[in-house]
N, C-alpha and C positions, 0 to 999 in steps of 0.2 A: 426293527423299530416298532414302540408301541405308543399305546397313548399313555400318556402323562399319569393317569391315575386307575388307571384297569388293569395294565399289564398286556395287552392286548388291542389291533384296531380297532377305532370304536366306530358305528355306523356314523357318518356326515361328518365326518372330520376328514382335514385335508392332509394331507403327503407329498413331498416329494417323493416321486416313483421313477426309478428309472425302468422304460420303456422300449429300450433296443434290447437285442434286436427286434426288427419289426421285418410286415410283408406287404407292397404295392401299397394300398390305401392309408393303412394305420395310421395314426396320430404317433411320431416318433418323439425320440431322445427323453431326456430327463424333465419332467416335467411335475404340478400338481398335478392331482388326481383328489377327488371325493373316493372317501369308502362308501359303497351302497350297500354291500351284505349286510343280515343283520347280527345283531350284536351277538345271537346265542351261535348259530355260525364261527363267526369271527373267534369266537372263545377259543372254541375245540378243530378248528382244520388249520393247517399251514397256508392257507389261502385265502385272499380274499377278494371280491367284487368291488372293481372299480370304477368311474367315469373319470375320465381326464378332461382336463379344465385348460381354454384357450383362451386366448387376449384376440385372435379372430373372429370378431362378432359375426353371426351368419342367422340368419330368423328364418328355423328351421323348424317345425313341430318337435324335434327331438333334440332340441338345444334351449339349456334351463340359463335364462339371460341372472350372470351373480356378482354382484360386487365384494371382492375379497381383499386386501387387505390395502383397499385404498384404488384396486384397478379392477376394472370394468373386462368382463370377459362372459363366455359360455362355458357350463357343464355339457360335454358333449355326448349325450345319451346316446347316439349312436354308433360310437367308439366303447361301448362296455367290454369289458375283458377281465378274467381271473389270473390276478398273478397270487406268485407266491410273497410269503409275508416278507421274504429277504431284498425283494424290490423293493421294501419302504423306505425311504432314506431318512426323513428328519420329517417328524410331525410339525404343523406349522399351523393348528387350532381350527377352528368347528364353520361349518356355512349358517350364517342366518338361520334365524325359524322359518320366517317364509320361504325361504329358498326349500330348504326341507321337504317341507309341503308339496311346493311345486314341482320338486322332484319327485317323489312320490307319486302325483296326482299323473304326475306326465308317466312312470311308468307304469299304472294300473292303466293310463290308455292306452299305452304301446303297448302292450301284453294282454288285453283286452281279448275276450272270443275263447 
């Protein structure tokens, strides 16, 4: 699956990703997810960086609070994981600018040092 007008995922756009199998903690089954990789990434590897997005609100320093297509949920930064691009299921459009932002901003702190 890619995005709509690249041929490819595009950094802050959403997906269905299926996510099984998984181990112990994971955020499981089919679910959104944000692409976080960036786009010159995303071009050229079979893979890419994702954060998967919950309807479990939890106020976490590592969870970006985002309203998506009408429901309120977290990007869960501390769930990031590389799948390959075959997990993508159905593109399903872009997060806010400010979410963006915030996502970003949250991981230059969490990667920080």
């Amino acid at each position: 699956m890619v995005g709509k007008k690249s041929g490819y995922p595009q950094r802050f756009h959403v997906y269905l990703v299926e996510l099984d199998p998984t181990v112990g903690s994971e955020i499981k089954k089919t679910r959104p997810c944000v692409v976080i990789s960036p786009d010159e990434m995303n071009r050229h590897l079979r893979t890419v960086i994702i954060a998967p997005m919950t309807s479990t609100l939890r106020v976490y320093p590592s969870r970006i609070p985002v309203t998506f297509k009408g429901k309120q949920g977290n990007i869960a930064l501390d769930q990031i994981r590389t799948v390959d691009k075959e997990r993508l299921l159905t593109h399903w459009g872009e997060v806010p600018q400010a979410t963006q932002k915030h996502l970003c901003d949250t991981l230059t702190e969490m990667f920080k040092r």
